[in-house]
C-alpha positions as CSV (number, residue, x, y, z in Angstrom):
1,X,-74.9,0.8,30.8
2,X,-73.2,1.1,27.6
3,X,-69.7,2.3,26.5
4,X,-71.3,4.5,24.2
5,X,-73.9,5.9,26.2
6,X,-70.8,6.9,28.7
7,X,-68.9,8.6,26.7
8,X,-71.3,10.6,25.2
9,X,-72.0,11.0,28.9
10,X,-68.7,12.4,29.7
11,X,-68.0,14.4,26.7
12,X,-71.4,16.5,27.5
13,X,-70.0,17.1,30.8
14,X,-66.7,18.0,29.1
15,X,-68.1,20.6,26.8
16,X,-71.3,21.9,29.2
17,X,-73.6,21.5,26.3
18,X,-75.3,19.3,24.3
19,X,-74.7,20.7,20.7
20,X,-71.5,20.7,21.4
21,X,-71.1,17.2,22.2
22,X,-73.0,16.1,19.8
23,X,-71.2,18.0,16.7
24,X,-67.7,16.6,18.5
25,X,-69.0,12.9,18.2
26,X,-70.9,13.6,14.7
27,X,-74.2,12.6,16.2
28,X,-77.5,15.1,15.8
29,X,-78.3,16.5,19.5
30,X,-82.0,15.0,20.0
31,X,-80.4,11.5,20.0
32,X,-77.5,12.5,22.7
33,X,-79.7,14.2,24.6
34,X,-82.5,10.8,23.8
35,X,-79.5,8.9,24.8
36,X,-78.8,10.9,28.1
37,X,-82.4,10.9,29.6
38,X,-82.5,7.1,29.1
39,X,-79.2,6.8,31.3
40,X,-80.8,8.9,33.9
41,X,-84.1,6.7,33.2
42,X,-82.0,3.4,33.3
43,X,-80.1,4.6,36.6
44,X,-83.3,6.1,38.2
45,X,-80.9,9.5,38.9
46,X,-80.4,12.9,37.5
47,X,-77.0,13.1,36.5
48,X,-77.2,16.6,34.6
49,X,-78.3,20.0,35.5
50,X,-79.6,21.9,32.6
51,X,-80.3,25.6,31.8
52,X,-80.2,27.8,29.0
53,X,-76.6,28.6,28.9
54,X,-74.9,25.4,30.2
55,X,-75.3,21.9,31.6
56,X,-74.1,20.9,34.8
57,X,-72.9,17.6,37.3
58,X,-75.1,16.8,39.6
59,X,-73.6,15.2,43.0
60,X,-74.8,11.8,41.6
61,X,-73.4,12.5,38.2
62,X,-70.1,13.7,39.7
63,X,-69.7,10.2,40.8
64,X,-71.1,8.4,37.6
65,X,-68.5,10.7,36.0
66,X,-65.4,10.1,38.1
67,X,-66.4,6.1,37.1
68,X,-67.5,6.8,33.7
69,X,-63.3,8.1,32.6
70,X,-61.9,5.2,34.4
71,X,-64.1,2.8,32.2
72,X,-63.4,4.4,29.2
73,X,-59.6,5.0,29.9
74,X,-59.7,0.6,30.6
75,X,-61.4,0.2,27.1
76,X,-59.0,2.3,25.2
77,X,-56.0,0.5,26.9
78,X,-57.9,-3.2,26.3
79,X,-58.1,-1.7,22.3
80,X,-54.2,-0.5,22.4
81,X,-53.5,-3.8,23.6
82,X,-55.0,-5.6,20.8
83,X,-53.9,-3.8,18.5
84,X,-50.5,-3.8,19.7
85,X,-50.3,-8.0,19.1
86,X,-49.8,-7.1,15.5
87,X,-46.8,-5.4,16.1
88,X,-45.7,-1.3,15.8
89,X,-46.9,-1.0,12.2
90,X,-49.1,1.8,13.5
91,X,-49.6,3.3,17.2
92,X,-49.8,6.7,18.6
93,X,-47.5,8.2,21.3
94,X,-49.0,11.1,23.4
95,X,-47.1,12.5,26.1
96,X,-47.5,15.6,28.4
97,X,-44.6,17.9,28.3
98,X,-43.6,21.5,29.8
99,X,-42.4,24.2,27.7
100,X,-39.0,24.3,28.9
101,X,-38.7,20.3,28.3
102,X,-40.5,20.4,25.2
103,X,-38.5,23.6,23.4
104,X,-35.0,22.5,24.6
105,X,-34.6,19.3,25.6
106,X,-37.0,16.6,24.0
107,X,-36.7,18.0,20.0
108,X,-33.5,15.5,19.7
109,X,-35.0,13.0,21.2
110,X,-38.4,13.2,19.5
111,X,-36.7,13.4,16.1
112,X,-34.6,10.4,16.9
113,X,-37.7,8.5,17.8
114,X,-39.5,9.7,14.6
115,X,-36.4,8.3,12.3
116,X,-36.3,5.1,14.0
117,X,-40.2,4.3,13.9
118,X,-41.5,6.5,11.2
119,X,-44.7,5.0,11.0
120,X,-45.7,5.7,14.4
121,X,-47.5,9.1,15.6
122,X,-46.1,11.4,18.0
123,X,-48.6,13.9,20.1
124,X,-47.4,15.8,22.0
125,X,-49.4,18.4,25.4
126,X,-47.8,21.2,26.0
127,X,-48.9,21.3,30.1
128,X,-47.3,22.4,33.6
129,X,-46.0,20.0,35.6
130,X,-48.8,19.8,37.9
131,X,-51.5,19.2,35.1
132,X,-48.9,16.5,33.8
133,X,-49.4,14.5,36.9
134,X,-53.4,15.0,37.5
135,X,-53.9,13.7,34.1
136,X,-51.5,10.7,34.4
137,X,-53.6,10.0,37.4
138,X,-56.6,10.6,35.7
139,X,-55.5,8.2,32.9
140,X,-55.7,11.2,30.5
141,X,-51.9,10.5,29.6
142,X,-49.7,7.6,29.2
143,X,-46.5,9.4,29.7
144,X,-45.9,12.4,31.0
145,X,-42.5,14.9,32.3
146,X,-42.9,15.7,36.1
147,X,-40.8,17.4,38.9
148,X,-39.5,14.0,40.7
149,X,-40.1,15.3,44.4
150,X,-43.4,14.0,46.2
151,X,-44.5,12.0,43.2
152,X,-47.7,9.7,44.0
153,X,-47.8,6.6,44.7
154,X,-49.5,5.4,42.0
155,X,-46.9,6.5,39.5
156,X,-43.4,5.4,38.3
157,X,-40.9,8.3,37.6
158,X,-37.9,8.0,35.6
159,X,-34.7,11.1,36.8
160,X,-34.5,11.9,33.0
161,X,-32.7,15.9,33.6
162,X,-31.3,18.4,36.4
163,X,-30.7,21.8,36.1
164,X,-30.1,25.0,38.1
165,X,-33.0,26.9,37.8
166,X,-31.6,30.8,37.2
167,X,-32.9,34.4,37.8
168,X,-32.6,36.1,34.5
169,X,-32.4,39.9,33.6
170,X,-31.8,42.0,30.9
171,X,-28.2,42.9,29.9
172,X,-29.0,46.9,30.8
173,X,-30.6,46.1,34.4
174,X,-28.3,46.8,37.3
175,X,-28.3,43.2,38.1
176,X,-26.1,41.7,34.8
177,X,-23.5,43.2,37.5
178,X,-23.8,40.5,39.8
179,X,-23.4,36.7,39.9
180,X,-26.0,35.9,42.4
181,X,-29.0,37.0,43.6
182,X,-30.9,36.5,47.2
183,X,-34.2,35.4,47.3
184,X,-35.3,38.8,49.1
185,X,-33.5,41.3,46.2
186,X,-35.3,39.2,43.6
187,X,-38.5,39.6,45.2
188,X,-38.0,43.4,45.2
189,X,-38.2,43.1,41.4
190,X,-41.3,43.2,38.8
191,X,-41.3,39.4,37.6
192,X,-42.3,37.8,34.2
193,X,-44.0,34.5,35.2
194,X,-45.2,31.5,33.6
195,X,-48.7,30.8,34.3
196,X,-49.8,28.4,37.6
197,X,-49.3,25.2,37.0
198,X,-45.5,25.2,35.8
199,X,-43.0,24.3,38.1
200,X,-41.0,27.4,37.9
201,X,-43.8,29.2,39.3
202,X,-44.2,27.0,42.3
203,X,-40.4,28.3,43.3
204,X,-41.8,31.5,43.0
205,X,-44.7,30.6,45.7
206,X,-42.3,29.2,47.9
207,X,-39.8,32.1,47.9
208,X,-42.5,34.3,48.7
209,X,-43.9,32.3,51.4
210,X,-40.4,31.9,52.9
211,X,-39.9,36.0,52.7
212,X,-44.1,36.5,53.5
213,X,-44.0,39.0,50.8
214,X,-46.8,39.1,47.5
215,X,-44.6,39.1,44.5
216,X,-44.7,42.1,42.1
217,X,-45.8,39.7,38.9
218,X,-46.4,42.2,35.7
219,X,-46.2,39.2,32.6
220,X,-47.9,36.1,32.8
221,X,-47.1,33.8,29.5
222,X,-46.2,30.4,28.7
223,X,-44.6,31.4,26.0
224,X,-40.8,31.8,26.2
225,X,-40.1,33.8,23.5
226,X,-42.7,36.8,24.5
227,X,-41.0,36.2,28.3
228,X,-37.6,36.5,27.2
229,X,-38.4,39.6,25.1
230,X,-39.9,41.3,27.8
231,X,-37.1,40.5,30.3
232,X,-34.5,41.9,27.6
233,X,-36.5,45.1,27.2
234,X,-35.8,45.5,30.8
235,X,-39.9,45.0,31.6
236,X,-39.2,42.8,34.1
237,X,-37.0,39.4,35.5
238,X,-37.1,35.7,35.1
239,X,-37.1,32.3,36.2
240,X,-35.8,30.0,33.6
241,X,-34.0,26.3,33.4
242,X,-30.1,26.8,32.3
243,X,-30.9,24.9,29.4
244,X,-33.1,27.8,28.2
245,X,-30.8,30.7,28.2
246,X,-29.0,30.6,25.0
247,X,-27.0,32.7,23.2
248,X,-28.0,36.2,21.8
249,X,-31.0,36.1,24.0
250,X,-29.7,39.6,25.2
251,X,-29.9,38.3,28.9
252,X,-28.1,38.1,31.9
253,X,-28.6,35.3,34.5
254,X,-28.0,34.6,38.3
255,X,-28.0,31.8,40.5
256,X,-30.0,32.0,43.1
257,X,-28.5,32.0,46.6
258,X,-29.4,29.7,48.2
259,X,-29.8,28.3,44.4
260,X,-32.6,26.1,43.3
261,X,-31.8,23.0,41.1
262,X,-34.3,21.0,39.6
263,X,-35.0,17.4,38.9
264,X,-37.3,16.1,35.9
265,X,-38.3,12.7,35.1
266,X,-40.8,10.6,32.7
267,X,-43.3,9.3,34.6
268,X,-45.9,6.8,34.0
269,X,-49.1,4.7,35.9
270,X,-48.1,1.8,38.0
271,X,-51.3,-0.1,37.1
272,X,-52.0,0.8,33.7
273,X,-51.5,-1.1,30.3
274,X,-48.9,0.5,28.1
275,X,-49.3,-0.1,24.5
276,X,-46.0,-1.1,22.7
277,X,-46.0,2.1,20.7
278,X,-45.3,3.9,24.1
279,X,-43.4,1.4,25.8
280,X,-41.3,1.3,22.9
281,X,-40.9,5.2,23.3
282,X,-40.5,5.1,27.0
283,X,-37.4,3.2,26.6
284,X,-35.8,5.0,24.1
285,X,-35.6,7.9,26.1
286,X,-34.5,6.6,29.5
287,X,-31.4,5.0,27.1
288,X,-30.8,7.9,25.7
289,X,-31.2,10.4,28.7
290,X,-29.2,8.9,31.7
291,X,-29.9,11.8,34.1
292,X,-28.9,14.9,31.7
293,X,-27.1,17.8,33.8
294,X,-27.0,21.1,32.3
């Protein structure tokens, strides 16, 4: 097997179709598909299920797959690392970072970053928590912001922020007259919820598993502004970081009682290489975010 033949491999099982693949890796389809058959042909396995409208894993190529990303993930960090030797003239930096993180708290830092290594490139994935951590696992990410409880073994995690994570309302609700709110009254409430996947969500599952009730949920968004829009128009009530409720957002907000506080961290592989681009980047924020408390 062939590096190339793999990841044409993996991006046709990443896209479910062969034109697709092929137009993503500028190649014309009869030669990925050529190329595809001969793995199968080399391997004496059928690793795709094809019909009209999409192409499938087989079990066998569910496994070939699984191996496939973990070889191609060791080839791009045995490339960063020769490239790195010539020094941080030119690298890339991709992290995975919630919304919250990524609208509040990481603009100073990326800027600061940006001014001290301006020839470097900064990515960053807007993801949940939860996605963070599969695709550190996966190798999918270098670097990544995760919730610091039950962390996997395999990865290192950095305490980069806590906050109190507060129930918001609008100014006009009958709530902005209190300072606290229990997790039963919250519940009795029509909520505005970020999608699966985001950690304030998962406080939202465990509240309603502690209660056994099925929570009310109206708005689903990942996008703050639309969720505090909603919530000041009185549609609806909140979860949000303390870090997020500013100013003029024309909302009220509780602690929760018992309250929730959260704790966030940078988080990385145990095993994997780390180009200098990142590693560089990875220790400019842990010096320049010693466990920020809102």
């Amino acid at each position: 097997m062939e590096l190339r033949q793999l990841r044409q491999f993996v991006t046709v099982v990443e896209l479910a179709s062969f034109t697709a693949a092929a137009k993503h890796l500028g190649i014309a389809q009869p030669a990925i598909s050529a190329a595809i058959k001969k793995l199968e042909q080399q391997l004496s396995i059928q690793l795709l299920q094809r019909n009209e409208r999409k192409v499938s894993l087989s079990a066998e190529g569910q496994i070939l797959y699984q191996h496939a990303i973990q070889l191609l993930k060791q080839a791009e960090d045995a490339e960063q690392a020769m490239q790195s030797l010539v020094g941080l003239e030119s690298g890339t930096v991709t992290i995975g970072i919630p919304s919250m993180m990524g609208s509040y708290f990481f603009p100073p830092l990326l800027m600061g970053f940006k001014s001290l290594y301006p020839q470097l490139n900064l990515s960053v994935i807007d993801a949940g928590t939860e996605l963070v951590r599969k695709k550190l696992l996966s190798g999918e990410l270098d670097l990544g912001i995760v919730v610091t409880h039950d962390v996997p073994a395999e990865l290192h995690c950095e305490p980069i922020y806590k906050g109190e994570l507060l129930a918001c309302c609008s100014q006009d609700n009958p709530l902005s007259q209190q300072d606290s709110i229990s997790h039963q009254e919250f519940l009795d409430h029509e909520l505005v919820l970020f999608r699966e996947g985001y950690f304030h969500h998962k406080v939202i599952e465990q509240i309603s598993r502690e209660q056994q009730r099925v929570p009310q949920v109206s708005f689903q968004t990942n996008l703050i502004p639309l969720i505090k829009s909603i919530v000041a128009r009185d549609f609806g009530i909140t979860t949000l970081l303390s870090m997020v409720v500013q100013p003029g957002d024309s909302l009220h907000s509780l602690s929760f009682n018992p309250p929730f506080f959260l704790e966030l961290g940078l988080a990385w592989r145990r095993d994997a290489y780390m180009s200098r681009a990142n590693q560089r980047f990875k220790d400019f924020v842990l010096e320049n975010c010693k466990l920020a408390e809102a």
